[in-house]
C-alpha positions in Angstrom: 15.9 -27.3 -26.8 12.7 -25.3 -26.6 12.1 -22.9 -30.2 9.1 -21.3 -30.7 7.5 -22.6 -34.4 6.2 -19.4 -35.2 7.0 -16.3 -34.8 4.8 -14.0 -32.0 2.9 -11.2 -33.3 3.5 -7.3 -31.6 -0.2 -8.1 -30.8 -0.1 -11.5 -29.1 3.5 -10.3 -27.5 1.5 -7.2 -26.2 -2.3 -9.2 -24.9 0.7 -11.3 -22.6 2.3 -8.7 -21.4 -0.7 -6.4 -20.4 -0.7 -8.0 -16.5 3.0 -7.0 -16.1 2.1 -3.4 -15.3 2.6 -2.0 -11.5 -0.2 -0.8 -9.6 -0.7 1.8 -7.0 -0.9 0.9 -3.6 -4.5 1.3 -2.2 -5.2 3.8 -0.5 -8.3 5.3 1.8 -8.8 8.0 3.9 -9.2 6.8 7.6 -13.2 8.2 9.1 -12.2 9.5 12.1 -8.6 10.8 11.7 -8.8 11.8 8.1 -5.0 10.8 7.7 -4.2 8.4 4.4 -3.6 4.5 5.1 -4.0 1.2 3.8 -7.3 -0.7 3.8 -7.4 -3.6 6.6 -4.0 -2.0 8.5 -3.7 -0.3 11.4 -3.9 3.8 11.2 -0.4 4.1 12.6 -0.9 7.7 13.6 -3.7 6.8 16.2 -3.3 2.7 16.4 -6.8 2.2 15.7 -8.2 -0.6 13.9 -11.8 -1.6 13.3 -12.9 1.1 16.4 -10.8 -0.7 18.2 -6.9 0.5 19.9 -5.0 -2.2 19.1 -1.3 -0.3 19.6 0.3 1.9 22.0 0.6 5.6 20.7 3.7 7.2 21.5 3.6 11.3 22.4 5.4 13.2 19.5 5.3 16.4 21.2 6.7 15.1 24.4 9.7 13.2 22.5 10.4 16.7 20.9 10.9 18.7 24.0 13.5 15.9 25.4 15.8 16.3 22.1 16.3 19.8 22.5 
């Protein structure tokens, strides 16, 4: 059975655990739309990506008018 010989300082304990943290998701704000997204993914809002329209955008304000 595995026991540690020493015991591990508050320090050393700490220095390990110092990668264990959570970071934010990056974040940048698209040139031409000026909405948030993710670097390297596609602007959902207008399916652009690299200057180039790489997904079909569907029409909000048309899907609104047929619900009501």
């Amino acid at each position: 059975m595995a026991v540690p010989k020493k015991k591990v300082s508050k320090s050393r304990r700490d220095k390990r655990r110092t990668h264990h943290r959570l970071d934010p998701p990056a974040v940048v704000e698209d040139r031409h739309s000026g909405e948030y997204r993710r670097p390297h993914h596609i602007d959902l809002k207008t399916g652009m990506y690299k200057g180039r329209q790489v997904l079909a955008v569907k029409q909000r304000d048309q899907e609104e008018d047929e619900e009501d």
